[in-house]
DSSP file (Angstrom, degrees, kcal/mol; ACC not computed):
  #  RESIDUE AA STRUCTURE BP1 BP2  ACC     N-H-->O    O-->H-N    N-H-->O    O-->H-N    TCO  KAPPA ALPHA  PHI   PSI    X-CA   Y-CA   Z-CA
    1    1 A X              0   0    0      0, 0.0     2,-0.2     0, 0.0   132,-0.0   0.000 360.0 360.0 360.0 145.8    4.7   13.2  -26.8
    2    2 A X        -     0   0    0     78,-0.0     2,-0.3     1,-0.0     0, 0.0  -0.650 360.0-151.3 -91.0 149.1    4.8   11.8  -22.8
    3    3 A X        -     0   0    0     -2,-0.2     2,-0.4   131,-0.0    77,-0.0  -0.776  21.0-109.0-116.1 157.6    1.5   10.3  -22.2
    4    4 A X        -     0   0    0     -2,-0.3     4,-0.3     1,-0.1     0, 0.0  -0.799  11.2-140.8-102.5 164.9    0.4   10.5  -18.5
    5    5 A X  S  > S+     0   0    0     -2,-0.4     4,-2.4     2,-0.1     3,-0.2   0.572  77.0  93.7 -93.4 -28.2    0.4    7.7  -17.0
    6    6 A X  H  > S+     0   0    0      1,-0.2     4,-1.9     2,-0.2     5,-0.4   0.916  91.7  56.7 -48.1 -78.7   -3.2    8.3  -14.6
    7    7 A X  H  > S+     0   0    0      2,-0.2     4,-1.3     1,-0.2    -1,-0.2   0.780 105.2  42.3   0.2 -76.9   -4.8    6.7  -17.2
    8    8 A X  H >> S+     0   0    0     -4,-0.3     4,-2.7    -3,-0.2     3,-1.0   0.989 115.5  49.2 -42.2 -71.8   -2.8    3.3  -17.3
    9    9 A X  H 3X S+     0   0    0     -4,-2.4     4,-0.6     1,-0.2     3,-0.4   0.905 115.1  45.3 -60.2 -59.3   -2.7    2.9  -13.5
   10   10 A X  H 3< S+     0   0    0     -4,-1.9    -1,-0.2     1,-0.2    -2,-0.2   0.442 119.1  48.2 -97.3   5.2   -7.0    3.7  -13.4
   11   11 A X  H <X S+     0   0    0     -4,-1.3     4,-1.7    -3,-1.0    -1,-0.2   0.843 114.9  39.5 -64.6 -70.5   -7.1    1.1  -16.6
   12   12 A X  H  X S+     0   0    0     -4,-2.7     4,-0.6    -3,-0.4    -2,-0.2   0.351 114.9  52.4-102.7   0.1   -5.1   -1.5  -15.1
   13   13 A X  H  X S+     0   0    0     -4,-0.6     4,-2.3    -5,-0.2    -1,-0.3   0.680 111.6  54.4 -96.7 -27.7   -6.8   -1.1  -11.2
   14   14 A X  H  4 S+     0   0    0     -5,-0.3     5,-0.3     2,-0.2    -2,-0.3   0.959 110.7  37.4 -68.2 -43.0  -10.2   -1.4  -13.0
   15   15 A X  H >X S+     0   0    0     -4,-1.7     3,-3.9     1,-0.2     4,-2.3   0.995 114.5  56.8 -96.2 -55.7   -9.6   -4.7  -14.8
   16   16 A X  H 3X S+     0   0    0     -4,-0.6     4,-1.2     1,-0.3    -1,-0.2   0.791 111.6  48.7 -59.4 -15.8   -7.5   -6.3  -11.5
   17   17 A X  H 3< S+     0   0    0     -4,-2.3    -1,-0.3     1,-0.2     4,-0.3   0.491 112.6  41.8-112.5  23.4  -10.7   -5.5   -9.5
   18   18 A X  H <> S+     0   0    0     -3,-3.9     4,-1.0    -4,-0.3    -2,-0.3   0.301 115.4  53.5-105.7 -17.4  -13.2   -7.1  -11.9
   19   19 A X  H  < S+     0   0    0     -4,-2.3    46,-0.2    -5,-0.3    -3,-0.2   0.896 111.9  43.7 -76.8 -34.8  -10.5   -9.9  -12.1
   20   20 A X  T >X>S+     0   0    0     -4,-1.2     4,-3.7    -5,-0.3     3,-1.4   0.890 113.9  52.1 -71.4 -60.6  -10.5  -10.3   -8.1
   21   21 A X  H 3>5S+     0   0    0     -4,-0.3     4,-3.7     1,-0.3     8,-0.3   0.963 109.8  50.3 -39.6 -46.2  -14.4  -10.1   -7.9
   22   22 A X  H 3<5S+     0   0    0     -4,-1.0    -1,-0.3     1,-0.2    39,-0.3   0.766 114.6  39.6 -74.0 -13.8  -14.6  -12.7  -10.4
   23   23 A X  H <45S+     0   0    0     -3,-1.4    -1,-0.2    38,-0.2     3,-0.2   0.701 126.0  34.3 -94.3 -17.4  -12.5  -14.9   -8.8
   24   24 A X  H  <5S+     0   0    0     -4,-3.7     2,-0.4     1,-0.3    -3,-0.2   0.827 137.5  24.4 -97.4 -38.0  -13.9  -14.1   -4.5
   25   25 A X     X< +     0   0    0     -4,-3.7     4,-1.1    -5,-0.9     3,-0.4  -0.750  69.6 162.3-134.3  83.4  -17.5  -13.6   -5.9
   26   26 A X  H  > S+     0   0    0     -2,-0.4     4,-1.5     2,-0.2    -1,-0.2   0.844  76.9  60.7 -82.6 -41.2  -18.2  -15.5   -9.5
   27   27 A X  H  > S+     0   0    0      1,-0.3     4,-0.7     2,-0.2    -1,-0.2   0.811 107.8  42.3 -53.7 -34.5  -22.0  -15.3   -9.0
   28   28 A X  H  > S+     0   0    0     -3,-0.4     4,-2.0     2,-0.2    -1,-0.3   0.826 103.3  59.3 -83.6 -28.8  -22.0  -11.7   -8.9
   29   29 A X  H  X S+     0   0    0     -4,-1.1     4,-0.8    -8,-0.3     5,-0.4   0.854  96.6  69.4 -86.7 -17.2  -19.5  -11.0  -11.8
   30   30 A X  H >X>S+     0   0    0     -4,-1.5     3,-2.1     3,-0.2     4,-2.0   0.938 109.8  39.8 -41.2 -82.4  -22.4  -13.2  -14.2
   31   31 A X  H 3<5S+     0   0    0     -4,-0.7    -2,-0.2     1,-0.3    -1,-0.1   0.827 113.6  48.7 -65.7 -48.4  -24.5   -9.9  -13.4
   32   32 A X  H 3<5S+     0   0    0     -4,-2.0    -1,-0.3     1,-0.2    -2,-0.2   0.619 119.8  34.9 -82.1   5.9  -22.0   -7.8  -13.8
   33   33 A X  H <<5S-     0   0    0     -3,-2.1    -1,-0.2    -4,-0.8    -2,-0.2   0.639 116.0-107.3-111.4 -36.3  -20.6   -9.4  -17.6
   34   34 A X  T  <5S+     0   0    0     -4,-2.0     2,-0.6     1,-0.4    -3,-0.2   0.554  74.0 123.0 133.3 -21.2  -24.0  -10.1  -18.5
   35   35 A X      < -     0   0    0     -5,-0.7    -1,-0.4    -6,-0.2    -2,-0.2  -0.868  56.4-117.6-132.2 138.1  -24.6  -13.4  -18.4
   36   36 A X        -     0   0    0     -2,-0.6    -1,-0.1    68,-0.4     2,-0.1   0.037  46.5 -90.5 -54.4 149.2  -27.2  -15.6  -16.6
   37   37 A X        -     0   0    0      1,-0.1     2,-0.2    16,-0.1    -1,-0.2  -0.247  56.9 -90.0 -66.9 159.7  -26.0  -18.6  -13.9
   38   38 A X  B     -A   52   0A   0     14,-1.9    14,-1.7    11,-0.1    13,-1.6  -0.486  42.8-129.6 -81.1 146.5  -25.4  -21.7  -15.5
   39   39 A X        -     0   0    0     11,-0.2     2,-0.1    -2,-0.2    -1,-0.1  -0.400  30.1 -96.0-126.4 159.9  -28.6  -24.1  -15.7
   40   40 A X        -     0   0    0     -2,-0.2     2,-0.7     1,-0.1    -1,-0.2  -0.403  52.4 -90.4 -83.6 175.1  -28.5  -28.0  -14.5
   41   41 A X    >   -     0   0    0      4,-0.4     3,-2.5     7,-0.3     4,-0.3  -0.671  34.1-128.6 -90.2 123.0  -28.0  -30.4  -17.2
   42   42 A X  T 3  S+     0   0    0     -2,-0.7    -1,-0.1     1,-0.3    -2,-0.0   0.697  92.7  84.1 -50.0 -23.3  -31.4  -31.5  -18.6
   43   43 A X  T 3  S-     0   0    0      1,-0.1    -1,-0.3     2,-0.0     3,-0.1   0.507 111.8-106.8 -62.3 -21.4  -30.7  -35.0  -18.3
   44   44 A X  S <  S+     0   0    0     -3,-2.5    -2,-0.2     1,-0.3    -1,-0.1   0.289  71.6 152.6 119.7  13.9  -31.6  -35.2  -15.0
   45   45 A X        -     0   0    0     -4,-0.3     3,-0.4     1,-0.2    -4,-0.4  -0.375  41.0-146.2 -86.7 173.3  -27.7  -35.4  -14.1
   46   46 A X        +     0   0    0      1,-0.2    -1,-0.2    -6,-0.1     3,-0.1   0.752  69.1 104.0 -95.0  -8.0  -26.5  -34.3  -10.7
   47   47 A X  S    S+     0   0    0      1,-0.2    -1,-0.2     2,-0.0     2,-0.1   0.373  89.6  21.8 -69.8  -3.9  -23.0  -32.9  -11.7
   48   48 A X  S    S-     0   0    0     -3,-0.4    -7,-0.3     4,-0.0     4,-0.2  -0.748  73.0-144.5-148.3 111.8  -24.1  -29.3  -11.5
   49   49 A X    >   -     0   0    0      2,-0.1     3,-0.6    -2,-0.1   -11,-0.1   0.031  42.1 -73.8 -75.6 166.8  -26.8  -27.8   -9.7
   50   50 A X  T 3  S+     0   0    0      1,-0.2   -11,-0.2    -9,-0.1    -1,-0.1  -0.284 118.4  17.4 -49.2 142.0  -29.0  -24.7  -10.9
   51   51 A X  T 3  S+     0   0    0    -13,-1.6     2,-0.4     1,-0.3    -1,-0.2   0.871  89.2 156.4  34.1  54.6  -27.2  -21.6  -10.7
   52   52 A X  B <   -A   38   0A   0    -14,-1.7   -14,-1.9    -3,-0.6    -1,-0.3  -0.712  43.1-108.7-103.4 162.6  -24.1  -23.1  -10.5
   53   53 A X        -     0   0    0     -2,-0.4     2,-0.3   -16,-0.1   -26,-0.1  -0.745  26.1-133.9 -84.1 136.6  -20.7  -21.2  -11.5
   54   54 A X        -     0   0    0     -2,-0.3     4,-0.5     1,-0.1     3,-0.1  -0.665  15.1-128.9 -21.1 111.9  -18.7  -22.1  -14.6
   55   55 A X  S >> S+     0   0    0     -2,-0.3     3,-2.5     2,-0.2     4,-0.9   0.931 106.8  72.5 -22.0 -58.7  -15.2  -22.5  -14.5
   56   56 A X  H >> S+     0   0    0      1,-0.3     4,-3.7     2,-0.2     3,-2.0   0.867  84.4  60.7 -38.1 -62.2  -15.2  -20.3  -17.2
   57   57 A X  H 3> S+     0   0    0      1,-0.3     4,-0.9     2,-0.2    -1,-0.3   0.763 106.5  47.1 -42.8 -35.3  -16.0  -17.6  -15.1
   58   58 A X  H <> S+     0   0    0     -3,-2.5     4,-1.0    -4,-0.5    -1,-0.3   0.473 110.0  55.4 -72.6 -14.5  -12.6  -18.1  -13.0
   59   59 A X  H <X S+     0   0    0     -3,-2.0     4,-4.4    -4,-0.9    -2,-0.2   0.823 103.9  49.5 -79.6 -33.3  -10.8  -18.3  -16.1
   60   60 A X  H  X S+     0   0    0     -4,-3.7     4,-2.7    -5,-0.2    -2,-0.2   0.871 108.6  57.0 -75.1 -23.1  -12.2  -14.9  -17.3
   61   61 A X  H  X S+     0   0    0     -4,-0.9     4,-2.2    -5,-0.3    -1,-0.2   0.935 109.2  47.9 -47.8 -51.7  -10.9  -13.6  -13.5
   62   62 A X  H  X S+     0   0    0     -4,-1.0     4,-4.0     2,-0.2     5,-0.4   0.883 110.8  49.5 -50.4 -56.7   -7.6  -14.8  -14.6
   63   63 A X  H  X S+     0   0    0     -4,-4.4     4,-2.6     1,-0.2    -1,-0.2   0.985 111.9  47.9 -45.6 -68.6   -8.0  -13.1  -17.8
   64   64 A X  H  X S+     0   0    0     -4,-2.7     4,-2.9     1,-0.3    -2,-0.2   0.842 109.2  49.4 -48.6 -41.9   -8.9   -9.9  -16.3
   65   65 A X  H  X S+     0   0    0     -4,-2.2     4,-2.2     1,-0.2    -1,-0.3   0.981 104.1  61.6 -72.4 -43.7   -6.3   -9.6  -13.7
   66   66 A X  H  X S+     0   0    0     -4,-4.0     4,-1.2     1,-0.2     5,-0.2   0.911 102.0  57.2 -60.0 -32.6   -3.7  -10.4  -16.3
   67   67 A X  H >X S+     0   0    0     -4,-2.6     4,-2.9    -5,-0.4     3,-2.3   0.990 102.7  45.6 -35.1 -92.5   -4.8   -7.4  -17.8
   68   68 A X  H 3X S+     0   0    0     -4,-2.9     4,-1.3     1,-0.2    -2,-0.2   0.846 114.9  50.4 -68.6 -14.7   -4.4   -5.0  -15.3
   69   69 A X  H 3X S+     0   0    0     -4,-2.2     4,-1.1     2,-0.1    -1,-0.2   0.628 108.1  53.1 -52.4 -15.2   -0.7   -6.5  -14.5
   70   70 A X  H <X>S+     0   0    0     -3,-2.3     4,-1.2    -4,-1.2     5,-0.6   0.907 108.5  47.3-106.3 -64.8   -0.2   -6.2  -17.8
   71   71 A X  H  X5S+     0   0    0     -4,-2.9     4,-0.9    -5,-0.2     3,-0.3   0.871 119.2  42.6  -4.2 -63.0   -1.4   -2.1  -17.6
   72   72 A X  H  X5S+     0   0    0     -4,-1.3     4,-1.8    -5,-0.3    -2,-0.2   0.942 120.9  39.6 -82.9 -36.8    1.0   -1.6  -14.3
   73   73 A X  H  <5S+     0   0    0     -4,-1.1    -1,-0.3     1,-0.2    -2,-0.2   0.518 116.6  50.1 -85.1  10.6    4.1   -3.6  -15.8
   74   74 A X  H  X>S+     0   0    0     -4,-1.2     5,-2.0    -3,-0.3     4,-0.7   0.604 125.0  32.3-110.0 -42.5    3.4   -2.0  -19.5
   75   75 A X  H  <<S+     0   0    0     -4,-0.9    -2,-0.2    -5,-0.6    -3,-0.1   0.683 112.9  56.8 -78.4 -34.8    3.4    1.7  -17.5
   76   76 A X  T  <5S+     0   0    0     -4,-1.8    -3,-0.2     2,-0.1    -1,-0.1   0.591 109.7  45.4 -84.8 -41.1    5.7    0.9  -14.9
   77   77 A X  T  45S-     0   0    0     -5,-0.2    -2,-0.2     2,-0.1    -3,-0.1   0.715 112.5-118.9 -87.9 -29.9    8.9   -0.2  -18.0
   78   78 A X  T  <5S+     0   0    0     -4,-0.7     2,-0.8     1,-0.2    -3,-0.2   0.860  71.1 137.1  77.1  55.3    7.8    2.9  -19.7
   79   79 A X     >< +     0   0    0     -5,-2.0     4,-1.3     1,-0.1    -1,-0.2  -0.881  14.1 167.9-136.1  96.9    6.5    1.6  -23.3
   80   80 A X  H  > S+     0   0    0     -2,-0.8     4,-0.7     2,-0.2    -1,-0.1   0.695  79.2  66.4 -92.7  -3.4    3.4    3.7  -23.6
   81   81 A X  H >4 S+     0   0    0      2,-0.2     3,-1.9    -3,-0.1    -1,-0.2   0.984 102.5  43.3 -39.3 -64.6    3.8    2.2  -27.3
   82   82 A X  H >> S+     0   0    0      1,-0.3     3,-2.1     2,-0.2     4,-1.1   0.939 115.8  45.4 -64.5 -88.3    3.1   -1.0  -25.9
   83   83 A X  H 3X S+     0   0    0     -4,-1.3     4,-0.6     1,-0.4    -1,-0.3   0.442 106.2  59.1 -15.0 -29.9    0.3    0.3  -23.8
   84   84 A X  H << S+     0   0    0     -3,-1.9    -1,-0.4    -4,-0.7     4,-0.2   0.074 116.4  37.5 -92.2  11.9   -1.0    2.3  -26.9
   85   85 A X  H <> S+     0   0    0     -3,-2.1     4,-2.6     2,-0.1    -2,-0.2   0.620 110.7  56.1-145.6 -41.1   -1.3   -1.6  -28.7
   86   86 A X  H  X S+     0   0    0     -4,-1.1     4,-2.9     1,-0.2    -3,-0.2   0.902 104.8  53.7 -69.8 -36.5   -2.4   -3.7  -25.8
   87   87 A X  H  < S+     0   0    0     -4,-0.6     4,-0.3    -5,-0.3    -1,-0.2   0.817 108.3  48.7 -77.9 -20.7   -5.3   -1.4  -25.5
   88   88 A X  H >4 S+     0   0    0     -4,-0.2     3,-0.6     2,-0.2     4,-0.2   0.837 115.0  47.1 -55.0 -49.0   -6.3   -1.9  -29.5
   89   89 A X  H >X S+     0   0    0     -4,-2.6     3,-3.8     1,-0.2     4,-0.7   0.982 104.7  57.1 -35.7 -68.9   -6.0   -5.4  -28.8
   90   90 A X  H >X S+     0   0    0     -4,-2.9     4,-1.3     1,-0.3     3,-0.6   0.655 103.1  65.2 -38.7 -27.0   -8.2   -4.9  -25.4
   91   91 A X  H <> S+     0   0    0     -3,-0.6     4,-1.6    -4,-0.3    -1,-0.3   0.524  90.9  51.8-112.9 -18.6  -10.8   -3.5  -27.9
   92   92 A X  H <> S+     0   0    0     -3,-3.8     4,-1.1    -4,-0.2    -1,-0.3   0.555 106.5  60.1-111.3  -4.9  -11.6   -6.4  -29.8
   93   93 A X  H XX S+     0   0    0     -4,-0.7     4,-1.9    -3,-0.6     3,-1.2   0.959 112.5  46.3 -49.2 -68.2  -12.3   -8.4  -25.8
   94   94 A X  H 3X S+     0   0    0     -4,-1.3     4,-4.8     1,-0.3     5,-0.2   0.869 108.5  53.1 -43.6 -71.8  -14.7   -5.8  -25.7
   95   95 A X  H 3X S+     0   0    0     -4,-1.6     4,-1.1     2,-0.2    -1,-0.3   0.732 116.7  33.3  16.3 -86.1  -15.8   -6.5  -28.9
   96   96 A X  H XX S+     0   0    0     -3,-1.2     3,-2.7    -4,-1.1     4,-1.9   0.999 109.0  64.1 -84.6 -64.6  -16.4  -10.1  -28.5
   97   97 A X  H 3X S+     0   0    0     -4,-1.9     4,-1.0     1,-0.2     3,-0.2   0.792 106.1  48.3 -16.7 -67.8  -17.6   -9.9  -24.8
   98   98 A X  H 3X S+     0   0    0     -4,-4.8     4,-3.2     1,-0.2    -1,-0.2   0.795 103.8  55.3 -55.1 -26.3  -20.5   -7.9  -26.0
   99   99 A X  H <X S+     0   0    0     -3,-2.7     4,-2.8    -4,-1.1     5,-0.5   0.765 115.0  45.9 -71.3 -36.8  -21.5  -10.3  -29.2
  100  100 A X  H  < S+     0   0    0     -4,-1.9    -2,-0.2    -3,-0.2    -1,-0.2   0.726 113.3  50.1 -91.7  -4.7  -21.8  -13.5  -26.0
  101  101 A X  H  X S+     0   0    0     -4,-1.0     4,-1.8    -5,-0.4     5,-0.5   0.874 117.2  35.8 -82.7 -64.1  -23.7  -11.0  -23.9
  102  102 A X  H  < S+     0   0    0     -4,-3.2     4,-0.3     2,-0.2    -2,-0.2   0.812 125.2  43.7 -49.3 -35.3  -26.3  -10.1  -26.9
  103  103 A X  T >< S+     0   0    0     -4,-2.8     3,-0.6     1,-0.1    -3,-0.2   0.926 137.7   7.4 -95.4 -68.8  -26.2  -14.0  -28.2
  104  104 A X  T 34 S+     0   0    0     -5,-0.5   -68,-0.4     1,-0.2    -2,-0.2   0.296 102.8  86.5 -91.8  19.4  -26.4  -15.8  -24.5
  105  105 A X  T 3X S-     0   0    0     -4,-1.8     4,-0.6     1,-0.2     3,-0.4   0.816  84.8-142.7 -98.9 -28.0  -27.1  -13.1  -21.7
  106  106 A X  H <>  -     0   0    0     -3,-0.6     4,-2.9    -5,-0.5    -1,-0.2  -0.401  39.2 -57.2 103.8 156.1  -31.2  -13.5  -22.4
  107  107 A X  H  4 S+     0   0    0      2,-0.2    -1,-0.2     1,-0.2     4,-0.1   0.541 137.8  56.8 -28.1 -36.7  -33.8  -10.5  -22.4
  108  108 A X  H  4 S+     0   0    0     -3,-0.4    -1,-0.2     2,-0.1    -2,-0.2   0.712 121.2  20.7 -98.1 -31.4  -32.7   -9.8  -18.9
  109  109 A X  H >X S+     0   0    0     -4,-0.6     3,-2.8    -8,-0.1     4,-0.7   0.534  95.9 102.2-102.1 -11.7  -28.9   -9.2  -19.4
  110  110 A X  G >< S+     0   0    0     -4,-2.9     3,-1.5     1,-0.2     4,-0.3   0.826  76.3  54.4 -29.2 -36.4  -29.1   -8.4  -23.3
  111  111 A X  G 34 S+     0   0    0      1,-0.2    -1,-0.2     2,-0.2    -4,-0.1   0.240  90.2  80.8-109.4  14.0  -28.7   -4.5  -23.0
  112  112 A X  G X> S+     0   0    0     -3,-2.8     4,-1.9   -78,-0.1     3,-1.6   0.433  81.2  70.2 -42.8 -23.8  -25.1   -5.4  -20.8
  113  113 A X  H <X S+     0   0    0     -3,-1.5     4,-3.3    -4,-0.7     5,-0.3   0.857  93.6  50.3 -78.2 -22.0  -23.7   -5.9  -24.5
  114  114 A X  H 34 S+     0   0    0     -4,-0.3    -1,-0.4     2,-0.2    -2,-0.1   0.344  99.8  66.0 -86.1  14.7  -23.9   -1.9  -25.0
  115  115 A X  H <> S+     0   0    0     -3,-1.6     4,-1.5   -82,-0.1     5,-0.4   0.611 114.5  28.9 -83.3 -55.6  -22.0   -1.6  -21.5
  116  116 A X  H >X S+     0   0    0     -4,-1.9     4,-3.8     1,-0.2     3,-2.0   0.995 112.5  62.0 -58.6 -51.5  -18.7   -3.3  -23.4
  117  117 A X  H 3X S+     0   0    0     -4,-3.3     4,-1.7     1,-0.3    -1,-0.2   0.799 111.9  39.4 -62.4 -12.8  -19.4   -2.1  -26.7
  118  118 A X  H 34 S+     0   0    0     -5,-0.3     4,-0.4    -3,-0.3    -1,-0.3   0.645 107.1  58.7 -90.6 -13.7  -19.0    1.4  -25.0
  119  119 A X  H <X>S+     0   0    0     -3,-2.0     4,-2.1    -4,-1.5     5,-0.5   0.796 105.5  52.7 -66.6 -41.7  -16.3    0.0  -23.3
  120  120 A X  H  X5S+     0   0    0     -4,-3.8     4,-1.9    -5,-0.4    -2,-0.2   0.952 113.7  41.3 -33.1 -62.9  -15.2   -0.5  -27.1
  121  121 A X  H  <5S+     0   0    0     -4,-1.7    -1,-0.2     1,-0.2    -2,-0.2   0.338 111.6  52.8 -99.5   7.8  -15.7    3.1  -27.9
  122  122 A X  H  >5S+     0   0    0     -4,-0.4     4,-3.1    -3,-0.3     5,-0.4   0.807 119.2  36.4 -71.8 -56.7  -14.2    4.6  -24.8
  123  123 A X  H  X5S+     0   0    0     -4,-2.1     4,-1.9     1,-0.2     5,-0.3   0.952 115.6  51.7 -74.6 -48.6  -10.9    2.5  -25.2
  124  124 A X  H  X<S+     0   0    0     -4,-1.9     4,-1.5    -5,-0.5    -1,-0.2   0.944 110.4  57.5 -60.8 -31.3  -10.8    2.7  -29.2
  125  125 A X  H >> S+     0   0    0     -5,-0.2     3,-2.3     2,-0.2     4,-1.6   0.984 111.8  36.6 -52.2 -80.9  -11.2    6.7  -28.5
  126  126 A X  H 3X S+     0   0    0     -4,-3.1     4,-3.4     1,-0.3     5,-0.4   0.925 114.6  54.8 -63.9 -20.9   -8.2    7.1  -26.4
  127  127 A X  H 3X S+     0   0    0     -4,-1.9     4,-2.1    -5,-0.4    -1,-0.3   0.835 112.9  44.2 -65.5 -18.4   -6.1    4.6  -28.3
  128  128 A X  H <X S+     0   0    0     -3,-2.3     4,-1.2    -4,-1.5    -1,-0.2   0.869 112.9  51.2 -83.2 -42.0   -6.8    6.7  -31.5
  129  129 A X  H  X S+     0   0    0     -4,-1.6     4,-2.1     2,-0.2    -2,-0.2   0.750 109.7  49.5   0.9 -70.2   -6.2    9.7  -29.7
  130  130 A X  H  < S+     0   0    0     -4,-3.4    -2,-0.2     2,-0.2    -1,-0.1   0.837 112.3  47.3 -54.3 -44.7   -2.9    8.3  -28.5
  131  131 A X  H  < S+     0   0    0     -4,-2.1     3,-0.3    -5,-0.4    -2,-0.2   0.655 111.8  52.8 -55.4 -32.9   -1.8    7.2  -32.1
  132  132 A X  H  < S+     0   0    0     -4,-1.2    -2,-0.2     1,-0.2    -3,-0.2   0.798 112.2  42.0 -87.1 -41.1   -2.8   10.5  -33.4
  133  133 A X     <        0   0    0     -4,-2.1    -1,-0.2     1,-0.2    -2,-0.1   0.129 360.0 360.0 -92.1  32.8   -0.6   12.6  -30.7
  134  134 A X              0   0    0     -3,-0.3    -1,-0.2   -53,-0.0    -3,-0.1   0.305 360.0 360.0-120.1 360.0    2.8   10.4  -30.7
C-alpha cells in the first residue's frame, strides 16, 4: 500500500518548529516540555542564576530538529518503511519525555506528562495502523 505522505511532511514541520523554538526561545520551550527553569546552585555559587536555561534544553532543540529532517529526508527518498520504524522508535522519546516531566516537572508542570504520553498513543496508533496496512 502507498502511504500519503501529508502526514510525514505535518510530522516532520511539527518537531523542526519545536526544535527552532527551543533553540530562539529556551525559556519558553521549559513550559512547553514540562519542566520548571533551572534553580541557582544552593551553594551560594554564582555560575548560574535563578531561572537560568540548561544547555540541555539546546541539545533537545538539536534533537528535535533532527527529527523533522529526518521525517522530510525519510519522505522525500521514498522509504515509508523507514518512516513506519523511525516513528516506533519516536514513541519510546515520548515515552521517556513524559516519565522526566512526571518525576521533575513539579505540581505545576506534572499533568504535561499526559500531553507526550498521548503524543505516545497518537504516534503508536498510526504506526500500528501503518504496519497493519503494508
Amino acid at each position: 500500500m502507498s502511504f500519503s505522505p501529508i502526514p510525514s511532511y505535518i510530522f516532520g514541520s511539527m518537531f523542526t518548529g519545536l526544535g527552532l523554538v527551543s533553540l530562539a526561545a529556551p525559556k519558553l520551550d521549559y513550559q512547553l516540555f514540562g519542566l520548571p527553569l533551572e534553580a541557582a546552585p544552593a551553594s551560594g555559587s554564582t555560575s548560574k542564576p535563578d531561572g537560568a536555561v540548561s544547555p540541555v534544553m539546546y541539545a533537545k532543540g538539536v534533537r528535535d530538529l533532527a527529527f523533522g529532517l529526518t521525517y522530510f529526508a525519510l519522505e522525500y527518498t521514498g522509504l515509508p518503511e523507514a518512516v513506519t520504524v523511525f516513528s516506533a522508535v519516536l514513541c519510546t522519546v515520548a515515552l521517556g519525555d513524559g516519565f522526566i516531566v512526571w518525576k521533575h516537572g513539579g505540581t505545576e508542570y506534572q499533568n504535561k506528562a499526559f500531553g507526550h504520553w498521548s503524543g505516545l498513543a497518537t504516534f503508536a496508533a498510526w504506526v500500528a495502523w501503518r504496519v497493519q496496512s503494508s
